[in-house]
C-alpha positions in Angstrom: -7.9 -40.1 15.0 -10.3 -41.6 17.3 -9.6 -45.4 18.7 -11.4 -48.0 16.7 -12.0 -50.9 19.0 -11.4 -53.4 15.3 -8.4 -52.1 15.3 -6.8 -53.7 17.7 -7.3 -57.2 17.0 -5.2 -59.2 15.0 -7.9 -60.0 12.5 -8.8 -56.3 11.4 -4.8 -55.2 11.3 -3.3 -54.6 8.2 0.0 -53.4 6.9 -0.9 -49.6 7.0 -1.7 -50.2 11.3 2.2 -51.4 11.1 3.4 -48.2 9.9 1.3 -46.2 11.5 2.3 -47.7 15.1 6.5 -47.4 14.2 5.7 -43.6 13.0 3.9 -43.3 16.5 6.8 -44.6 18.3 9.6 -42.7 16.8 7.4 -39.3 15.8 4.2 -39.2 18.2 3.5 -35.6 17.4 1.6 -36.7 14.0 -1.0 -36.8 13.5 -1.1 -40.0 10.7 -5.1 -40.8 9.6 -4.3 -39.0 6.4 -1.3 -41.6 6.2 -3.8 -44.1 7.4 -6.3 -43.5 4.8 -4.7 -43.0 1.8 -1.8 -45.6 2.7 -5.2 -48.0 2.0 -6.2 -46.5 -0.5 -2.8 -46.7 -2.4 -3.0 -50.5 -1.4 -6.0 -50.9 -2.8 -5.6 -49.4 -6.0 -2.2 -51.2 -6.8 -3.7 -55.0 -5.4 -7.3 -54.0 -7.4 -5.1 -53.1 -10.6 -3.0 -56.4 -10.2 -6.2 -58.4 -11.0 -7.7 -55.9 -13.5 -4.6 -56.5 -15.7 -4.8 -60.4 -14.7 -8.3 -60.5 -16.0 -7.8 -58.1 -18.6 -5.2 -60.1 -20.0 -7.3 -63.3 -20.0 -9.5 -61.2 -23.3 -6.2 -60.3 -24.6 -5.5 -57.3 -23.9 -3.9 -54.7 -21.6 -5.6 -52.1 -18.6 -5.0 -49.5 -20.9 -6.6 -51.0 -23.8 -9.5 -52.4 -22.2 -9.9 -48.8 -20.8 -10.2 -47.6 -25.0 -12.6 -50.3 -25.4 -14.7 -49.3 -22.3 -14.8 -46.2 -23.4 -16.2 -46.6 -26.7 -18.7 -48.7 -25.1 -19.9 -46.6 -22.6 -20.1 -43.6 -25.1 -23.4 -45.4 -26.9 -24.1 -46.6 -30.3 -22.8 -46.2 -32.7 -20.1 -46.4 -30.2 -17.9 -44.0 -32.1 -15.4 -41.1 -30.4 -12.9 -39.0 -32.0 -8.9 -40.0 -31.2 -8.9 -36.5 -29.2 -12.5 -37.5 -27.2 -10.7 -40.8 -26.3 -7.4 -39.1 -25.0 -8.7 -36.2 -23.1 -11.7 -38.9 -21.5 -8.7 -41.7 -20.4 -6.2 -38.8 -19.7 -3.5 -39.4 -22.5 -1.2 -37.7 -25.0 -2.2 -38.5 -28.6 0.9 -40.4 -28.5 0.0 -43.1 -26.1 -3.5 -43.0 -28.0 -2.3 -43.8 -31.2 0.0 -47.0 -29.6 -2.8 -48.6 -28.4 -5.5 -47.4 -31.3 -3.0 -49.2 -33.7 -2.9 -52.5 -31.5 -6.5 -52.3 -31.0 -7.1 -51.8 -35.1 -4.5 -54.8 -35.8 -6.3 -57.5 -33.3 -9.8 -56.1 -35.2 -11.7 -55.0 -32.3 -12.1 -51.2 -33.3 -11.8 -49.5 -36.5 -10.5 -45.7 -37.6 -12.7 -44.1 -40.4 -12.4 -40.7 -42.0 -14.4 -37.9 -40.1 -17.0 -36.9 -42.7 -17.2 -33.6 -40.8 -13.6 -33.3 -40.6 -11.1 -33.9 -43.4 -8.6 -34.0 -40.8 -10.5 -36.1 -38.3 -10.9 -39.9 -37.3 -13.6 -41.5 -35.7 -12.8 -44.8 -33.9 -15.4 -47.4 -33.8 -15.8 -50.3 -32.0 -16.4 -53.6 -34.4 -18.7 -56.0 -33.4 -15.9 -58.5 -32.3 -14.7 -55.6 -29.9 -18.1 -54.3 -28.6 -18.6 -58.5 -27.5 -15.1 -58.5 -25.9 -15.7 -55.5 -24.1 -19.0 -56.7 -22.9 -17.1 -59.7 -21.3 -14.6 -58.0 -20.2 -16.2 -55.4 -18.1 -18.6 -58.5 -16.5 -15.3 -60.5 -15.6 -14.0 -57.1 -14.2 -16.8 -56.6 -12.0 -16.5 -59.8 -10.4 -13.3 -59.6 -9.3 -14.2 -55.8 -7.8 -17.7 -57.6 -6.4 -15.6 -60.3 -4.6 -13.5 -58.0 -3.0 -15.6 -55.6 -1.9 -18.3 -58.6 -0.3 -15.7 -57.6 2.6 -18.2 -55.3 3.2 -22.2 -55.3 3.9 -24.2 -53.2 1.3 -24.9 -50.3 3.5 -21.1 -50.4 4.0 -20.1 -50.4 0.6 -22.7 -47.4 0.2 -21.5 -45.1 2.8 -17.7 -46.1 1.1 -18.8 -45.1 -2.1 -19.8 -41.7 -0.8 -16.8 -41.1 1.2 -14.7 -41.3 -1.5 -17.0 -39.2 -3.8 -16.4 -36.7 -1.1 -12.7 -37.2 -0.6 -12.2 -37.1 -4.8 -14.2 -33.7 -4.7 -12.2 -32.3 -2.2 -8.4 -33.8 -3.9 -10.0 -32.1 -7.4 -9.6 -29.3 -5.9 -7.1 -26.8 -6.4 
C-alpha cells in the first residue's frame, strides 16, 4: 500500500494503523491494506449498528424490527409483502420472520391478512401507526449516519459510496 502522508499524524491514526504497525514489526512480508480496509470497515459497521439500535430503540423497537418495517415501507403502497418476500429481502429463515412479525402485530404497527390469491398465504401490512413510526424512524436513522459521515466533504462521501459499490460487487462474487 502506498504511504499516505495523513497517516502519520496523530490526528488521522486510528486503531486499525495500531495493528497494522505490530503485524509489520513481527511479520513484514504482508502485505496488510486488505487488513487495513476491511479492519475499518468492520469498525464501522459494529460502531454505526451501536447507534442504529440506540435510536432504534428510542421508537421502540429493535434493528431487526425496524428493518421489517423499512421494508414494508420502501416496498410502496399499499405497503404490503408476503412473510416469504420479507424473509428472502432481510435475509432470514421464516423462523426469525415469524418472531418479530408476531412482536410487530402485538405492538400494532403491521397487520397479517389472508392472501386472497393464496389460501395458504399472508400478506403483512403496515398500519398507519407503523407506516408514521417508520417514517420517524428512518429520518432519526439518517441523522445519526449524516453526522458521522460530515467527517467527510461531499465529493468524498461520493467517491466512498462508489468504492464500496465496487468492493460489494467484487465480495458478491463467487
Amino acid at each position: 500500500m502506498s504511504e499516505r502522508p495523513e497517516q502519520h499524524t496523530e490526528q488521522h491514526r486510528d486503531p486499525v494503523d495500531a495493528i497494522v504497525e505490530q503485524w509489520a514489526k513481527v511479520r513484514p512480508d504482508l502485505d496488510t491494506t486488505a487488513m487495513e480496509v476491511f479492519g475499518r470497515i468492520n469498525r464501522i459497521a459494529h460502531a454505526m449498528g451501536e447507534r442504529a439500535t440506540k435510536v432504534y430503540a428510542t421508537f421502540g423497537i429493535s434493528r431487526g424490527e425496524f428493518d421489517v418495517l423499512a421494508t414494508l415501507r420502501r416496498s410502496g403502497e399499499p405497503y404490503t409483502l408476503s412473510p416469504r418476500q420479507l424473509s428472502a429481502t432481510l435475509m432470514l429463515t421464516t423462523g426469525g420472520m415469524t418472531g418479530r412479525l408476531d412482536k410487530l402485530e402485538r405492538a400494532g404497527l403491521l397487520r397479517r391478512s389472508p392472501d386472497p390469491h393464496d389460501r395458504r398465504g399472508l400478506h403483512v401490512t403496515l398500519t398507519d401507526q407503523g407506516l408514521a413510526l417508520v417514517d420517524e424512524a428512518v429520518g432519526a436513522g439518517l441523522a445519526v449516519q449524516t453526522r458521522a459521515l460530515s467527517a467527510l466533504d461531499a465529493e468524498q462521501a461520493g467517491l466512498l459510496a462508489g468504492l464500496l459499490r465496487a468492493l460489494l460487487t467484487g465480495a458478491d462474487r463467487p
